[in-house]
N, C-alpha and C positions, 0 to 999 in steps of 0.2 A: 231682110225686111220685107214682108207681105204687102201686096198691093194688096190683098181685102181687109176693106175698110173695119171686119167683123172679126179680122184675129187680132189679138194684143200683139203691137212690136214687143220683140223681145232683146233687153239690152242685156249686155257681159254687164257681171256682178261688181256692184264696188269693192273696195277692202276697205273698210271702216280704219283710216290711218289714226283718229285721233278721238279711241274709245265711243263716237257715235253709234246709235241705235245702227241693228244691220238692216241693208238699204230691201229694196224691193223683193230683189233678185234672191237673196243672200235668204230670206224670210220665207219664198216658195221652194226649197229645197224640198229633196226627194225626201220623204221621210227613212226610206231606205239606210241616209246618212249614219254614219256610225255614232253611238252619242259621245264616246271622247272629245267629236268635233266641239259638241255643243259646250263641253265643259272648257276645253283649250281656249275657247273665244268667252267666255263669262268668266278666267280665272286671268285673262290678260288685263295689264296693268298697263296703263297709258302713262305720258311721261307728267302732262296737268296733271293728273288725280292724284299722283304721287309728289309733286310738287304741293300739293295741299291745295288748290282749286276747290273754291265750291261747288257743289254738283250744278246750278245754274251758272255757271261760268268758267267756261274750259278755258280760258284764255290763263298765260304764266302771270302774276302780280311783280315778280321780279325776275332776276337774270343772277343766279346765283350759284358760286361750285354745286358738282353733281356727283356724289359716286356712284355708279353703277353697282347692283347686286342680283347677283343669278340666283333667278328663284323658280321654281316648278312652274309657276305660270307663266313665266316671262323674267325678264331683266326690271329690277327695280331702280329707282335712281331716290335716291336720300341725300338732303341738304346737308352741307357741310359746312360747319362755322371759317370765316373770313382767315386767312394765315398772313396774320403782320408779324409772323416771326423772325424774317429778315431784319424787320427795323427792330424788332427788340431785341436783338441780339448785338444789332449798331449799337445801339445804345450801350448795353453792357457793357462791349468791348471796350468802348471811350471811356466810360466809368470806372474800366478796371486801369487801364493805360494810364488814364490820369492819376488814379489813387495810387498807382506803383512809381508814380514821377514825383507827387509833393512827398510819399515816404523818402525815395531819396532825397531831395533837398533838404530834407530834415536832418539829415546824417552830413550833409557835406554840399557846398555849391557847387552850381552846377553853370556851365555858360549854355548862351542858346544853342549851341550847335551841338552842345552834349545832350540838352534837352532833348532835340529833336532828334538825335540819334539811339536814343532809348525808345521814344514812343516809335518809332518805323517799326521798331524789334514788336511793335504786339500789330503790324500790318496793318496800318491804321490810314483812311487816306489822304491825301496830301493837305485839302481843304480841311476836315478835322484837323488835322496836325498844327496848321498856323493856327486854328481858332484856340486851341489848345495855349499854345503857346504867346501868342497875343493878349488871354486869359492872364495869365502868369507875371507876363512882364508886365501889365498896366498895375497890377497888384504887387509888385514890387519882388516877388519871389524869384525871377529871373533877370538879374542886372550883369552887364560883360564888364560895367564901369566896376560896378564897385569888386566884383570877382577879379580886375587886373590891379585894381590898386591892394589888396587882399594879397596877392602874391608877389609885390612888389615889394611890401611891406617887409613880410617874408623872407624873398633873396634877400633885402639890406641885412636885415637885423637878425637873422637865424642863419641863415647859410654864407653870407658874405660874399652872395655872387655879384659878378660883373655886370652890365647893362646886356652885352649882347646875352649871356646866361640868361636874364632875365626875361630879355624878350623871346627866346626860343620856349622859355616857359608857358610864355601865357599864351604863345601860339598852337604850339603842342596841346592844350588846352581847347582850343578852338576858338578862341576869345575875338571877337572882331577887330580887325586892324585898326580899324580908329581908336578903338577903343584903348589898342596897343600903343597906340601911339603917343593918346592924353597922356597914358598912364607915367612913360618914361619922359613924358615935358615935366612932370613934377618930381622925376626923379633928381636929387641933386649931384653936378659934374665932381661927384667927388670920388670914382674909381679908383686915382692911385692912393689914397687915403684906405679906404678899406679893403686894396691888395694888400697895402704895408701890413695894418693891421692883420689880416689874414697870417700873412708871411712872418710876423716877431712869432707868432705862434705854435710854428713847425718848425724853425729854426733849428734851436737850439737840442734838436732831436737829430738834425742831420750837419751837427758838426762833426762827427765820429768820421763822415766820407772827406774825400780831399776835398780841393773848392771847387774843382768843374762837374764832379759830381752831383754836389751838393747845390749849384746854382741850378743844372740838368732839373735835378728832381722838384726842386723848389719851386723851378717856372712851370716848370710840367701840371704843377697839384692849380697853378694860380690858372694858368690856362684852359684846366679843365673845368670851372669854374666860373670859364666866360671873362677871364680877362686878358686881352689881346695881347701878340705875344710880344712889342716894344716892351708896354706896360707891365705885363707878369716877369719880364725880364729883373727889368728896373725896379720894382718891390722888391723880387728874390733878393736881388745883389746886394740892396739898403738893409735888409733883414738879416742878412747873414753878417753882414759888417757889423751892426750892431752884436751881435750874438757873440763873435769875436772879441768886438771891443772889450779892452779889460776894463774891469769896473772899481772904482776908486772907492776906500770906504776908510772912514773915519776911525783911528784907533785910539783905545782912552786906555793908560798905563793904569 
């Protein structure tokens, strides 16, 4: 800096950071300068003017993605539309989860614990997954009541199982213990009744073996079946004596 009052200080040159006119310094350049200089600084792109900035107003109007693009004059930056493709893609997924859960129930019941062991399969998270199924059971598509009385039904009157057969059923199932529980209070205490029945049934197929064979085999089918093995005993035994018994019939000469 010159102490005479008659030469201009001279200060180091600005850099025009944010496309401003060039400053003092920048303006008395040597003429000598190369002109590429002049073109590199008139074809530089500021980051406002590319954001879309009025020319009286450098200032950004928002704050918004940016890509960058390498261009001869400089790096350009171009707006990028918002990406909510994360949630719409949450979305779908629930949308699809769900629609592949009432297709099945359409085909077959389902208890809650099988519900929610199909939607896990589409990685669904936890919070979705009870609203899901919360959905379901108020709407009455997901019931463990009526799915246990459903197989209870069932073991009696198709299969001829036992109570404990029964209840490994609806457990196996996933069905809620309480639920298991109602179910077989309405079941009625009548087991050795439809062992017997069971047992007149096969009987007379395994008279052909001796008797302790034929009792062996006969408790064995009733036990498999879920009926305890006092019980499947004591049907076998009553069913084979039956099957034995000679049977009386009326002769007309």
């Amino acid at each position: 800096m010159s102490t005479d009052g008659g030469e201009d200080e001279r200060l180091a040159p600005v850099i025009p950071l944010f496309g401003g006119a060039a400053t003092q310094g920048a303006s008395e350049r040597s003429d000598a300068a190369p002109a590429e200089d002049d073109a590199e600084v008139q074809d530089w792109h500021t980051t406002w003017r590319d954001l879309g900035s009025r020319p009286d107003d450098r200032r950004p109007t928002a704050v918004k993605p940016l890509q960058v693009t390498p261009s001869p004059g400089g790096p350009r930056f171009v707006e990028l539309p918002e990406d909510d493709g994360d949630e719409t893609d949450a979305d779908e997924l629930r949308e699809q989860a769900e629609a592949r859960l009432v297709k099945a129930l359409r085909r077959r019941s389902l208890s809650v614990s099988e519900a929610r062991a199909q939607l896990r399969e589409s990685e669904l998270d936890a919070a979705v997954i009870d609203e899901i199924v919360d959905r379901l059971v108020r709407l009455g598509a997901l019931d463990d009541d009526a799915l246990a009385d459903q197989l209870v039904y069932a073991g009696v009157e198709r299969k001829n199982q036992g109570r404990r057969a029964i209840a490994q059923a609806l457990s196996a199932r996933g069905i809620d213990r309480d639920a298991i529980e109602r179910a077989l209070a309405e079941l009625p205490d009548d087991d050795f009744e439809r062992a017997l029945e069971y047992a007149r049934g096969k009987a007379t197929s395994l008279l052909r073996y001796d008797d302790q064979t034929a009792l062996r085999r006969l408790s064995g089918q009733l036990a498999r079946r879920g009926y305890g093995g006092g019980l499947a005993m004591s049907a076998a035994r009553a069913a084979l004596d039956e099957a034995r018994r000679p049977r009386s019939g009326v002769r007309f000469d």
